[in-house]
C-alpha positions as CSV (number, residue, x, y, z in Angstrom):
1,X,-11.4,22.7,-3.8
2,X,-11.7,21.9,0.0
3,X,-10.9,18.5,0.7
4,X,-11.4,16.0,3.2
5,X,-9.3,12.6,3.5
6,X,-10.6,10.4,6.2
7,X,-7.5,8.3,7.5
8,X,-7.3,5.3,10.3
9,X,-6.2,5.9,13.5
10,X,-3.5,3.0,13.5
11,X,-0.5,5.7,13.3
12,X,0.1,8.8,13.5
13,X,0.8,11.1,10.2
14,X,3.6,10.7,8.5
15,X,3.9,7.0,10.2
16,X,6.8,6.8,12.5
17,X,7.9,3.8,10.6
18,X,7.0,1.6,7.1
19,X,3.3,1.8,6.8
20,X,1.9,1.7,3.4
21,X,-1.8,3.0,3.4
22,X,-1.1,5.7,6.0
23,X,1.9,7.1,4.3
24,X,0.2,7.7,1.1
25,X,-2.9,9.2,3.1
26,X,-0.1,11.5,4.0
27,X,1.4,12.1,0.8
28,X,-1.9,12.6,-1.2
29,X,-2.5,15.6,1.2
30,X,0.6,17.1,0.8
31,X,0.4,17.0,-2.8
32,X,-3.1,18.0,-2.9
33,X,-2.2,21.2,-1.1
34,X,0.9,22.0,-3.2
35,X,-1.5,21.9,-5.8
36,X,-3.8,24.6,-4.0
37,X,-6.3,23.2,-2.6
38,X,-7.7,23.3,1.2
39,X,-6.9,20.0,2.7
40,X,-8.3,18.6,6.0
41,X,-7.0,15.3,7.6
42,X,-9.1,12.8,9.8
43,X,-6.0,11.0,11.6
44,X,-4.6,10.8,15.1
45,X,-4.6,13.7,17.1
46,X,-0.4,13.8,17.2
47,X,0.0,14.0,13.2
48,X,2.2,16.5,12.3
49,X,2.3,18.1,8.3
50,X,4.4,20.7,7.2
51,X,2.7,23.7,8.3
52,X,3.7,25.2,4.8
53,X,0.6,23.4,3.3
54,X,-2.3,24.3,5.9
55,X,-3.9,20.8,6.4
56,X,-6.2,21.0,8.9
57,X,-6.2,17.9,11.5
58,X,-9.4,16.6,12.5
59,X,-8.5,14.9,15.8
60,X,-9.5,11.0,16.2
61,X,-8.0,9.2,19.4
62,X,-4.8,6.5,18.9
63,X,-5.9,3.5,17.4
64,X,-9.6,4.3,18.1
65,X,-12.5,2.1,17.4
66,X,-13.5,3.4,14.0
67,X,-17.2,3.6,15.2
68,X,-16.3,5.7,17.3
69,X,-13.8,7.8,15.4
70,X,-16.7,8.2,12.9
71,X,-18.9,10.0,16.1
72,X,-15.9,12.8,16.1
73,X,-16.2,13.7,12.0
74,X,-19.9,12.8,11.2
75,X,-21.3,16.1,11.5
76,X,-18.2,17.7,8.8
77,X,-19.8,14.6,6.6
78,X,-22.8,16.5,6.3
79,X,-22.4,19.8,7.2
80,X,-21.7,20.2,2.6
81,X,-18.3,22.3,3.6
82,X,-16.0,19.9,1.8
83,X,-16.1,19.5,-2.0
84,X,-15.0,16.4,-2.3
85,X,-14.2,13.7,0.7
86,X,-12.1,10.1,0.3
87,X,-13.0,7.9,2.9
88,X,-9.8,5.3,3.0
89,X,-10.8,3.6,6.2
90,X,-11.3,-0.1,6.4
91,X,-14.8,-0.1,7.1
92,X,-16.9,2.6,5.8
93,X,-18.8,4.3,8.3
94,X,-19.2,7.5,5.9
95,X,-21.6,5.2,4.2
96,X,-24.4,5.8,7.4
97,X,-23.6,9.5,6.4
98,X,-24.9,8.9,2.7
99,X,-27.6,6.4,3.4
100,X,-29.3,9.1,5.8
101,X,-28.6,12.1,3.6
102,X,-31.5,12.7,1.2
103,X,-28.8,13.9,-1.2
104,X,-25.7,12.5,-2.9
105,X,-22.4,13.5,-0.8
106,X,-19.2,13.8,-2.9
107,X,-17.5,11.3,-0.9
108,X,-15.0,8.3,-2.8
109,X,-14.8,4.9,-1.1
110,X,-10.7,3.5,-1.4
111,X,-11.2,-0.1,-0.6
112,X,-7.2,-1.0,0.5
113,X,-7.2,-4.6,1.2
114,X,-7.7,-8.0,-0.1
115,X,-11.2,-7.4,-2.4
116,X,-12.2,-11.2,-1.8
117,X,-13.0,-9.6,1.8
118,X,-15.7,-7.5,0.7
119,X,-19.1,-8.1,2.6
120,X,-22.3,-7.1,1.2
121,X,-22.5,-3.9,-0.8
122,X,-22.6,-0.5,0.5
123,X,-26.7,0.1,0.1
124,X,-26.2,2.9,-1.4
125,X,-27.1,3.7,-5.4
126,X,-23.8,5.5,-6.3
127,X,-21.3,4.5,-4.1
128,X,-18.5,5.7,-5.9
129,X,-15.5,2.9,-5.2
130,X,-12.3,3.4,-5.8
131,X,-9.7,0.5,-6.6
132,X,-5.6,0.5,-6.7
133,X,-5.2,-2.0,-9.7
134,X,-7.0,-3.4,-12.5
135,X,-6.7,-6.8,-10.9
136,X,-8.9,-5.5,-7.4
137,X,-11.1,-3.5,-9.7
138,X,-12.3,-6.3,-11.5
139,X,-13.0,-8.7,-8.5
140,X,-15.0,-5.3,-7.1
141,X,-16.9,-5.2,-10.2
142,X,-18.0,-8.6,-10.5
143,X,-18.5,-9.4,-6.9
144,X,-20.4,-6.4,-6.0
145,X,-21.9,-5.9,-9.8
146,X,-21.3,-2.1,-9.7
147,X,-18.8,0.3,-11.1
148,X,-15.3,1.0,-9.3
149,X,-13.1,3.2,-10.7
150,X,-8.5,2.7,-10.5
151,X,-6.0,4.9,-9.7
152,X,-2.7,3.5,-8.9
153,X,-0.4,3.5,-5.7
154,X,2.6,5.6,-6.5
155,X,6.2,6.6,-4.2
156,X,8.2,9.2,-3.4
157,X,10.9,8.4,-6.2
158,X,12.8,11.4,-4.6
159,X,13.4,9.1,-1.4
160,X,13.4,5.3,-3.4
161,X,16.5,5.1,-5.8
162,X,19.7,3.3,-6.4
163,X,23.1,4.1,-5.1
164,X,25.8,3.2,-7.4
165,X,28.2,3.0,-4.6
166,X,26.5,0.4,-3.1
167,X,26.9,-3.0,-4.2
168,X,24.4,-5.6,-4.3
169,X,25.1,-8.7,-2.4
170,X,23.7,-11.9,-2.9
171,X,21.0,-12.2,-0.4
172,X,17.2,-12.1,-1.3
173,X,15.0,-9.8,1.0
174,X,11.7,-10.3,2.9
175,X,9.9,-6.8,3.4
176,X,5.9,-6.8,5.2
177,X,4.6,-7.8,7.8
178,X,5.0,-11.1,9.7
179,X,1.7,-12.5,9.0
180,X,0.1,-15.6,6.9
181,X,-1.0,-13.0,4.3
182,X,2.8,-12.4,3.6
183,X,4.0,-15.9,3.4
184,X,7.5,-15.3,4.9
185,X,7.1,-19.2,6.2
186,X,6.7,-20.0,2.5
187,X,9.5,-17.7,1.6
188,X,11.8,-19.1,4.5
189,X,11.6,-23.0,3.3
190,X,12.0,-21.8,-0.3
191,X,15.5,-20.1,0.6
192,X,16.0,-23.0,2.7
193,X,15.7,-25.5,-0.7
194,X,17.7,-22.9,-2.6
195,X,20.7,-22.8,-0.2
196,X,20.1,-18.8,-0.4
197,X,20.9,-16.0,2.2
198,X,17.6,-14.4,3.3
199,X,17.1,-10.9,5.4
200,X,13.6,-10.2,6.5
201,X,12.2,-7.2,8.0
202,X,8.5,-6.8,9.0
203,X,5.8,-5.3,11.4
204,X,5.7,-7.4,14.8
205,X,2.4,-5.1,16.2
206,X,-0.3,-5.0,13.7
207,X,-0.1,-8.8,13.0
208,X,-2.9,-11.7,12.4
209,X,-1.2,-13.9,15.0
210,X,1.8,-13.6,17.8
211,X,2.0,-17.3,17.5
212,X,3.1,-16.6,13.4
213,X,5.5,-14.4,14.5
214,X,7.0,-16.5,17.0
215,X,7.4,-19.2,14.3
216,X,9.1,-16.8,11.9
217,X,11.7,-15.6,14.4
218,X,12.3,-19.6,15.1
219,X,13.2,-19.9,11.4
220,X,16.0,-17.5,12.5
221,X,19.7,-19.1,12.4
222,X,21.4,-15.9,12.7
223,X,23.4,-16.9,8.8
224,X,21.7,-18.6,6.2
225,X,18.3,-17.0,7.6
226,X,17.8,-13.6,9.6
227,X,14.8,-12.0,10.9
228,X,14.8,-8.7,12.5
229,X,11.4,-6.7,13.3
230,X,10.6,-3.8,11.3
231,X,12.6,-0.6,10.8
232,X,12.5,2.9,9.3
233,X,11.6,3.5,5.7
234,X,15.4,5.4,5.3
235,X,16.6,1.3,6.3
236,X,14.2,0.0,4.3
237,X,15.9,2.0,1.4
238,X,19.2,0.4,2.1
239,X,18.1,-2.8,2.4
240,X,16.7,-2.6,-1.5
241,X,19.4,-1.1,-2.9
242,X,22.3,-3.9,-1.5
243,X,20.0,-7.2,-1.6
244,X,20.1,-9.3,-4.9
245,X,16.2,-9.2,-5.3
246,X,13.3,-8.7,-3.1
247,X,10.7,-11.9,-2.3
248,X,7.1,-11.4,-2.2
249,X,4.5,-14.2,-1.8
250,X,1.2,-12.9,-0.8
251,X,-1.5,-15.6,-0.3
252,X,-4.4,-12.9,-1.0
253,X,-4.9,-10.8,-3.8
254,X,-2.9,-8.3,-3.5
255,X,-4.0,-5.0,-4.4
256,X,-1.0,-3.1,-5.2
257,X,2.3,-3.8,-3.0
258,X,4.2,-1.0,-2.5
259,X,7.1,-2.7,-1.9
260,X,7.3,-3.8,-4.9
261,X,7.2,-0.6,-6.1
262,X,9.8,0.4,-3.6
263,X,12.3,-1.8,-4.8
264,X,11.8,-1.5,-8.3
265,X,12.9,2.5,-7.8
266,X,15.8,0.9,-6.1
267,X,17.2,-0.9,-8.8
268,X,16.2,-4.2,-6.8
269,X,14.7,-7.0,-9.4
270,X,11.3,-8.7,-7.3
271,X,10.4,-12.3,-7.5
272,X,6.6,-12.7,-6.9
273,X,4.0,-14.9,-6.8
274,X,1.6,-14.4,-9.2
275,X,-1.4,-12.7,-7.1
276,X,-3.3,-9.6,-8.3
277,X,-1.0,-6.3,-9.2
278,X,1.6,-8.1,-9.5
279,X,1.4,-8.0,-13.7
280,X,0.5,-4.5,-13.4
281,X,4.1,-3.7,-11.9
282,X,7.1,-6.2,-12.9
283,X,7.6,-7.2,-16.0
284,X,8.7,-10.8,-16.5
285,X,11.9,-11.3,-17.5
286,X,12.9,-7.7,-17.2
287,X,12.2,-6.5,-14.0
288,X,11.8,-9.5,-12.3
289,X,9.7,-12.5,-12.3
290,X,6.0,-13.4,-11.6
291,X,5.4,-17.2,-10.6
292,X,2.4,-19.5,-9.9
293,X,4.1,-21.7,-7.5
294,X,7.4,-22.2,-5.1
295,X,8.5,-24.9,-7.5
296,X,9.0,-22.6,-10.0
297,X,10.3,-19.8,-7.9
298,X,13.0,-22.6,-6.9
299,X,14.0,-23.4,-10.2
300,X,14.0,-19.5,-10.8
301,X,16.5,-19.3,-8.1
302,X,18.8,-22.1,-8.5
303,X,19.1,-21.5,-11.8
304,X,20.6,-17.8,-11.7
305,X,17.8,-16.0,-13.7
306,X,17.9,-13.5,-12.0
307,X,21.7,-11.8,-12.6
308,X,20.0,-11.3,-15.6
309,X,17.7,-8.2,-14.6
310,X,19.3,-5.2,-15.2
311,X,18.6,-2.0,-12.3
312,X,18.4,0.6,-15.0
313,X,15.4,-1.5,-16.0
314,X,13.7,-1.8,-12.9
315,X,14.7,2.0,-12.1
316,X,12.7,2.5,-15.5
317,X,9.4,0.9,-14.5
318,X,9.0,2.2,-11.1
319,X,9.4,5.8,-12.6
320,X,5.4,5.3,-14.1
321,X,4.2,4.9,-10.4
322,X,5.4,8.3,-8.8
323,X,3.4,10.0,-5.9
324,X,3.1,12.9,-8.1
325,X,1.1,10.6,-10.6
326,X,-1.2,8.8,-8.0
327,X,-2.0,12.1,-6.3
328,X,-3.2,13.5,-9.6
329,X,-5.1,10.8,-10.5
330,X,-7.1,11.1,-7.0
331,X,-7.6,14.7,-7.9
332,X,-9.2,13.9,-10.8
333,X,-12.0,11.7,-9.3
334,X,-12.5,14.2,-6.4
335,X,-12.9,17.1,-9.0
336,X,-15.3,14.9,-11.1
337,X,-17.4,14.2,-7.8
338,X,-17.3,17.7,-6.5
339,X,-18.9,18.4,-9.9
340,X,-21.4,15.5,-9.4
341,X,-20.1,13.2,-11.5
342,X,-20.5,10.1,-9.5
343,X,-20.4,6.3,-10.1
């Protein structure tokens, strides 16, 4: 098949450093052109691939407009060259392209952010939306009334995995971006009340607030609580394997969390708040816990639960959610709309 991923233009390809939905736009087209197939790339004029695997780079400027990225592809849209297309930008605009077509275009819609965000839907009969989790697809369905199809996030399991000469200390671990959505305030008092070590690393750029940031930095004592800005995804590897458990407390639905996965592959139990895929990924008790509010993540902590998760177990889960998996599960939604199966 020829192939056409349309990505942002918020980094370059592969992402200089921890980026989540660009990485895997990356990922998906290496893998779909190991598997032979003609891949072309919408993505920042600087992104490199190996030049093993052919992907062509369609040129859109450094964290352009996506308006007017769209201008620069539109025409390869319609021009019925590509068999299949996956639009995974945050706002659509491939939807003008099927709305003036007088045809159906094989093109999938990857909605990668909080589905409670969702504006009206895409006026279009067969839109053909694609979800990361049950949990998203679900909200998708019965917000917008139509049908969304899943296919899961998965890693480079390769790159994420234990080191038994490292030891794992007993400080818990803050991994996103410094921004409401990721509750590191919430996760910084709740450290605080446990008398808990906590390292945090996150994005200080592509943030909701500077002012939030500047508040978590201010809950830095250089001891009991460190915050550092973010760092490369080889770091973020060591970081997982020598903390005690990674913290997440997203105050959205979250529609996967990759660092979840991440850590998991690490041998690195999570704690979580109970929001969206986080069911779909740790399992409670085993690989770490899911919990509905601080108080109980408190208790959780105080009370040494968590020396009782084994790595070997959380090793064990991660291993469903490969890159290898996710990448043929895209395949086999573009293949079904190249053959005009649409939804």
């Amino acid at each position: 098949m020829k192939i056409l991923i349309i990505g942002t233009s918020i980094y370059n390809l592969p992402p200089p450093g921890y980026s989540g939905l660009e990485m895997l736009c990356y990922q998906w087209a290496c893998e779909f052109a190991k598997a032979g197939h003609q891949v072309s790339v919408v993505c920042p004029g600087d992104s490199q691939f190996p030049p093993e695997h052919k992907i062509e780079v369609i040129s859109i400027g450094f964290r352009e407009p996506e308006e007017a990225a769209y201008l620069k592809y539109k025409n390869r849209l319609e021009s019925g060259e590509f068999d299949a297309i996956e639009d995974n930008t945050w706002l659509w605009y491939s939807v003008l392209s099927q709305m003036e077509s007088d045809k159906q275009l094989p093109i999938i819609h990857a909605w990668h952010t909080d589905p409670y965000s969702l504006g009206a839907p895409p006026p279009i009969q067969k839109p053909c939306i694609l979800a990361f989790s049950e949990a998203e697809a679900n909200i998708i369905r019965s917000r917008w009334s139509v049908a969304c199809q899943v296919v899961k996030h998965g890693i480079d399991l390769d790159s994420y995995k234990p080191d038994p000469a490292v030891e794992r200390g007993n400080r818990y671990l803050f991994l996103a971006r410094y921004t409401p959505s990721k509750g590191f305030l919430e996760i910084a008092n709740l450290a605080k009340k446990c008398k808990v070590g906590l390292d945090a690393f996150g994005d200080i750029e592509i943030v909701a607030s500077q002012d939030y940031v500047t508040k978590c930095f201010n809950e830095s004592d250089g001891r009991q609580i460190r915050v550092n800005p973010g760092i490369s995804r080889e770091e973020c590897v060591k970081q997982y394997q020598s903390h005690k458990a990674l913290i997440t407390w997203p105050n959205y639905i979250e529609i996967w969390g990759l660092s979840t996965t991440e850590a998991l592959a690490c041998g690195c139990p999570v704690i979580s708040k109970d929001s969206g895929a986080a069911r779909e990924q740790i399992i409670h008790g085993k690989t770490g816990f899911i919990v509905g509010t601080l108080e109980s993540a408190e208790e959780l902590i105080t009370s040494g639960k968590i020396d009782t998760i084994k790595s070997e177990a959380c090793r064990k889960r991660a291993e469903k959610f490969s890159i290898q998996a996710s990448a043929k599960g895209h395949l086999k939604l573009l293949t079904e709309v190249a053959q005009g199966f649409v939804w």
